[in-house]
C-alpha positions in Angstrom: -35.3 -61.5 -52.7 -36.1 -59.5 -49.3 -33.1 -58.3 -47.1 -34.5 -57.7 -44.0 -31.9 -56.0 -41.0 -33.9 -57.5 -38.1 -37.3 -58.9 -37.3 -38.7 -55.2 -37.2 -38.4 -55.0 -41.0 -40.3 -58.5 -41.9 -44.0 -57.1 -43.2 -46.8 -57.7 -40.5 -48.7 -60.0 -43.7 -45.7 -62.4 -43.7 -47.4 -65.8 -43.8 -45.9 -69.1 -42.8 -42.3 -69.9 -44.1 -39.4 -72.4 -44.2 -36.4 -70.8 -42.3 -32.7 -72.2 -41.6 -30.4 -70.7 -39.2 -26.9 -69.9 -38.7 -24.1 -67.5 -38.8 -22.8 -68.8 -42.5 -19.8 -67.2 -43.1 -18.5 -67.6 -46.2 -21.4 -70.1 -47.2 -19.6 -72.9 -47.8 -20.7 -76.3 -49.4 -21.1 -77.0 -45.9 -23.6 -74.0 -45.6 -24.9 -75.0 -49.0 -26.3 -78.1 -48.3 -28.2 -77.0 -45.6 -29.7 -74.1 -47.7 -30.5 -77.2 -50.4 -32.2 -78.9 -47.7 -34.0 -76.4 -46.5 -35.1 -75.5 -50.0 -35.8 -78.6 -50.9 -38.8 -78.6 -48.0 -40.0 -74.9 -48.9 -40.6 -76.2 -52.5 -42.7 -79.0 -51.5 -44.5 -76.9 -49.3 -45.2 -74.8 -51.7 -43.6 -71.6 -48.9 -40.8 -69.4 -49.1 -37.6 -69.9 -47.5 -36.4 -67.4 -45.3 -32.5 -67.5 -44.0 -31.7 -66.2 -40.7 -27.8 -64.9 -40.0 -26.4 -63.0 -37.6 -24.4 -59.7 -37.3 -21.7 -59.1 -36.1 -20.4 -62.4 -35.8 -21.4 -63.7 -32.2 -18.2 -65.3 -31.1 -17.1 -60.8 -30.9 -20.1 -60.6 -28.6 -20.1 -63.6 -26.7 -16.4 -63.6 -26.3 -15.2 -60.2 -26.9 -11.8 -59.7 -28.7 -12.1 -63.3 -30.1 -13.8 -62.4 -33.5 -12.8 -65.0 -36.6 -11.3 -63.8 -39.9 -14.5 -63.5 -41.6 -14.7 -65.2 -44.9 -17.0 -63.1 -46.7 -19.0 -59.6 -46.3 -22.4 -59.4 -44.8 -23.9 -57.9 -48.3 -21.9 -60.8 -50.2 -23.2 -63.5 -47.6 -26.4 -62.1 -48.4 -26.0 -62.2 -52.5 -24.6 -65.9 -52.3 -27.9 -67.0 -50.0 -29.9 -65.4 -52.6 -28.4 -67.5 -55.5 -29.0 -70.9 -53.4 -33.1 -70.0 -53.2 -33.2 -68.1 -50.5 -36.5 -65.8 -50.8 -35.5 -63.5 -47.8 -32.4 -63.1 -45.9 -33.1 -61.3 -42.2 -29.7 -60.6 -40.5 -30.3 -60.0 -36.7 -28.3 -57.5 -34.7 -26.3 -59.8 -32.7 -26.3 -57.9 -29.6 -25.3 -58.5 -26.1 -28.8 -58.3 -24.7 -30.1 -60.7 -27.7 -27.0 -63.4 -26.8 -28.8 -63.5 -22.9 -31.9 -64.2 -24.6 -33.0 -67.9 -23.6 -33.4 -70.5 -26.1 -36.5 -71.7 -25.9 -37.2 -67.7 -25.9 -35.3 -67.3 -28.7 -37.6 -70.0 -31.0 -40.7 -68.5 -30.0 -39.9 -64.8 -30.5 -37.5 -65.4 -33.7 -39.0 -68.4 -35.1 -42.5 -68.3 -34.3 -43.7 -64.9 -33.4 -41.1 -63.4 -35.7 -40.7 -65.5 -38.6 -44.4 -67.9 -38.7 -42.0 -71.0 -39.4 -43.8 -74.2 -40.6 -40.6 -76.1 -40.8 -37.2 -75.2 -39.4 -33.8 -76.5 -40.4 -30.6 -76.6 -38.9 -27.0 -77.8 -39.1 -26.3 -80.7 -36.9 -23.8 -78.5 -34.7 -25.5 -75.3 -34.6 -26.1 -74.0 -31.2 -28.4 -71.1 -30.2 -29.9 -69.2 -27.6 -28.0 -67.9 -23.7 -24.7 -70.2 -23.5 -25.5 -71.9 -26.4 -27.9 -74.5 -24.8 -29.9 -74.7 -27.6 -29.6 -77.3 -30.5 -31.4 -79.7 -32.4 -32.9 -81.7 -29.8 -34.5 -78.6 -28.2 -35.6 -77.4 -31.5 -37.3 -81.0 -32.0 -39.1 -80.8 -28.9 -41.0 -77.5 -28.9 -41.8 -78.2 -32.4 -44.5 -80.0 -31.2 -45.5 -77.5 -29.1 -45.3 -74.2 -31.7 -46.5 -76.7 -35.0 -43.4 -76.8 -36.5 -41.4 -79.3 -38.5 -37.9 -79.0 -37.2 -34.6 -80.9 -38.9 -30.9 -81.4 -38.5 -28.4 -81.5 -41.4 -25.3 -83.8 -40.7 -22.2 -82.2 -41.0 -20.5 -82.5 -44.9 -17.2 -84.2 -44.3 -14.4 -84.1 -47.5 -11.4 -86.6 -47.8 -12.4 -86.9 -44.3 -12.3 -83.2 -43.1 -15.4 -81.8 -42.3 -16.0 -78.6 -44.3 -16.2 -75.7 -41.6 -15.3 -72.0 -41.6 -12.5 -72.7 -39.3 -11.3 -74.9 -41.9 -11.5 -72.6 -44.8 -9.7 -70.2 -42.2 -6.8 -72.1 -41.7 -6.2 -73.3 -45.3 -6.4 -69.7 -46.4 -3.7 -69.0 -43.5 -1.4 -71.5 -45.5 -2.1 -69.8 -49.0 -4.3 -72.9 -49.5 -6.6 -70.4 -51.9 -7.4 -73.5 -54.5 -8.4 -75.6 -51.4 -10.2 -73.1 -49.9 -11.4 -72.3 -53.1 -12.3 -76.2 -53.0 -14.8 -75.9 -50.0 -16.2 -72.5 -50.8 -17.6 -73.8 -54.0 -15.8 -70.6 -55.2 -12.2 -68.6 -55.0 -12.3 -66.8 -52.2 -12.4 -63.1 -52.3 -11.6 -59.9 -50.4 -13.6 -56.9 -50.7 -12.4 -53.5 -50.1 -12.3 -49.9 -51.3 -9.5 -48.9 -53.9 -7.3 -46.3 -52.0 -3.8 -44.8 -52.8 -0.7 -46.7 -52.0 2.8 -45.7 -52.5 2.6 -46.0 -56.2 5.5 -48.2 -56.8 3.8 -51.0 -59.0 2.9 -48.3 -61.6 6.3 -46.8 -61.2 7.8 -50.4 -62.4 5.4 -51.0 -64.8 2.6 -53.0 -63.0 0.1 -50.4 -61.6 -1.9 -52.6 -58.6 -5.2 -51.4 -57.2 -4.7 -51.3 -53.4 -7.5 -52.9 -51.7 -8.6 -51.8 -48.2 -10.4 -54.8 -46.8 -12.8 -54.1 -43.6 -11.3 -54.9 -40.2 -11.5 -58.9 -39.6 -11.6 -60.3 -43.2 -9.9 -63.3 -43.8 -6.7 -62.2 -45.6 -4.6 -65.5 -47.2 -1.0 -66.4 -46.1 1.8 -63.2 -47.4 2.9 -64.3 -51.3 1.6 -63.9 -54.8 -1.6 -65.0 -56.5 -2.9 -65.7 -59.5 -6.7 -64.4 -59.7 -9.1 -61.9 -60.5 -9.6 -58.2 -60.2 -13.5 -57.3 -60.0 -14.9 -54.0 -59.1 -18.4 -53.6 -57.8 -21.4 -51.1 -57.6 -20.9 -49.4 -54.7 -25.2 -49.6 -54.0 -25.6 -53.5 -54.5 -22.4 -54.9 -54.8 -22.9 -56.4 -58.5 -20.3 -56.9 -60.7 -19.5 -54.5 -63.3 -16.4 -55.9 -64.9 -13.7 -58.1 -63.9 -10.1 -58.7 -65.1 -7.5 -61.5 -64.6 -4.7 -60.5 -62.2 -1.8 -61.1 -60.4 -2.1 -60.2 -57.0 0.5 -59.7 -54.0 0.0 -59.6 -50.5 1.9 -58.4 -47.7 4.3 -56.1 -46.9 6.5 -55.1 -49.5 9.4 -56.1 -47.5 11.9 -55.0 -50.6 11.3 -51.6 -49.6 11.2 -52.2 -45.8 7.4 -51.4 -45.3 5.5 -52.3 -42.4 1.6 -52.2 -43.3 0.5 -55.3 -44.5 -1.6 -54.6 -48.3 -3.7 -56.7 -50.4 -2.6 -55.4 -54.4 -3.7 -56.6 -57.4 -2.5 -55.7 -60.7 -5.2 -56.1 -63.8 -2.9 -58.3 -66.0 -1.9 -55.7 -69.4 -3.8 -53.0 -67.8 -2.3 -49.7 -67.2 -5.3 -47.0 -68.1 -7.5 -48.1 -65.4 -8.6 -45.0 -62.7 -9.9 -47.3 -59.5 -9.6 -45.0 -56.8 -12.4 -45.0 -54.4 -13.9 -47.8 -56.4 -15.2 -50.9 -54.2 -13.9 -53.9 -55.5 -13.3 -57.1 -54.9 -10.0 -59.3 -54.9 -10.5 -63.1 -55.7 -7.6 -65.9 -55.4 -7.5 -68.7 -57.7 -3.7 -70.2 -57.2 -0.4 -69.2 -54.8 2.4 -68.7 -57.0 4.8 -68.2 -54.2 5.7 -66.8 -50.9 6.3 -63.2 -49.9 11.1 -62.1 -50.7 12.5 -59.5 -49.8 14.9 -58.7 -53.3 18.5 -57.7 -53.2 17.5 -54.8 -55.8 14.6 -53.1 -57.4 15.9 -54.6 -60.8 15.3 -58.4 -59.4 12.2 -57.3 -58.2 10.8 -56.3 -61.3 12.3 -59.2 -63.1 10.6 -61.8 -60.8 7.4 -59.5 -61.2 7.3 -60.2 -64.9 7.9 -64.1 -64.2 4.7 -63.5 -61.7 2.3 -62.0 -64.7 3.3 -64.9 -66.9 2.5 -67.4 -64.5 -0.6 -65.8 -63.5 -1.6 -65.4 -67.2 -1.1 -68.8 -67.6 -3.7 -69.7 -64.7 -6.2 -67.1 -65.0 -5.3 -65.2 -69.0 
């Protein structure tokens, strides 16, 4: 698969394609089906499918200080459009001079100078070009003008709900991880690079790998977790071995600390050196919220209670 970091870096012999649009954080079943879709057309074609995102999210740009929790990396978005079909990915700059673009501009110099599309397709709701003013009816008529097919996907709706990243936002706020978990398609995860702590877990017996997620990732509700410990390549991001793990986040509040941590302890794992290593956090199930203990010694008894539950889920 091609990763491409703008329309500079799409080869000047790339022929006519399928290409679906949108910010897809998190690429949700929501996101999923539209990929399918999309797919679905570049197979009977008999073209590739090109998948166009967007970075930094555009809501930071458009509306600055407002940017969303994000629910996954760029290189893991990436990875996950990949696995759905996706022969390129191309990630455009989101930019403040490329949100004032117009969006019937944006079609011909994305779309159809860029990208050689033969068939576009889009969520129902997705918006694009200078104050949004472009959508699927616009997209529908300059199709005929640029020879395009171009396509809306309805919205995926569960129990009633539709499936959004605003959803999977707020049910992660709740330590909702197995219904988040639910939509994704996936347990959600955070990513982050393995740094020193205050070294308490190992000190009581449970040595944690303290994650350092990237500013604005999507961090679940304070409490425990049962889950996974994965650490990652640091070139590519593959996984090179994963353990199941119990996982606390927040702030420690037993021993009056204010920074707010994401820890995961690799259940009967003490030898393991992950300093500096980039890996990545995954929650399968809230065990409970974040207490503050009356001693160190209740601590560590509930923190035993913790591994066997989360052995239980994930062991």
């Amino acid at each position: 698969m091609y990763s491409w970091q703008g329309l500079d870096d799409v080869p000047e012999s790339w022929g006519r394609c399928v290409v679906t649009i949108g910010v897809f954080d998190g690429v949700h079943r929501g996101h999923q089906r539209i990929v399918a879709r999309a797919a679905e057309i570049a197979v009977a074609a008999a073209l590739p499918l090109v998948v166009v995102t967007f970075d930094p999210h555009p809501d930071e740009v458009v509306r600055p200080g407002s940017h969303p929790q994000l629910l996954c990396s760029p290189r893991f978005r990436t990875e996950l459009l990949g696995r759905l079909g996706a022969d390129a990915v191309c990630v455009l700059p989101f930019t403040r001079e490329f949100s004032q673009l117009a969006a019937p501009d944006f079609v011909q110099s994305v779309l159809v100078d860029g990208l050689h599309a033969a068939a576009v397709v889009i969520g129902e709701n997705f918006r694009f070009g200078h104050r949004a003013a472009g959508n699927v009816g616009l997209l529908t008529e300059l199709s005929g003008k640029y020879d395009f097919a171009a396509e809306g996907v309805p919205l995926l709706t569960d129990g009633g709900v539709t499936v959004s990243s605003s959803w999977i936002r707020e049910l992660l706020a709740a330590g909702d991880v197995a219904g988040a978990a639910r939509d994704l398609g996936r347990p959600h995860r955070v990513e982050g690079v393995v740094v020193r702590g205050h070294q308490r877990g190992r000190a009581l017996g449970f040595p944690t790998a303290n994650a350092e997620p990237p500013p604005f990732t999507a961090i679940p509700a304070d409490g425990v977790y049962a889950g996974a410990l994965v650490s990652l390549a640091p070139d590519d991001g593959a996984e090179r071995e994963r353990w199941p793990a119990a996982i606390s986040v927040g702030t420690n509040p037993t021993f009056d600390c204010m920074a707010r941590t994401v820890e995961a302890y690799a259940l009967d794992r003490d030898d393991l050196d992950l300093y500096g290593v980039h890996v990545a956090v995954e929650f399968v199930a809230r065990l409970r919220g974040q207490v503050r203990f009356g001693s160190v010694d209740e601590l560590v008894a509930q923190m035993r209670r913790d591994v066997v539950e989360a052995r239980s889920v994930v062991g």
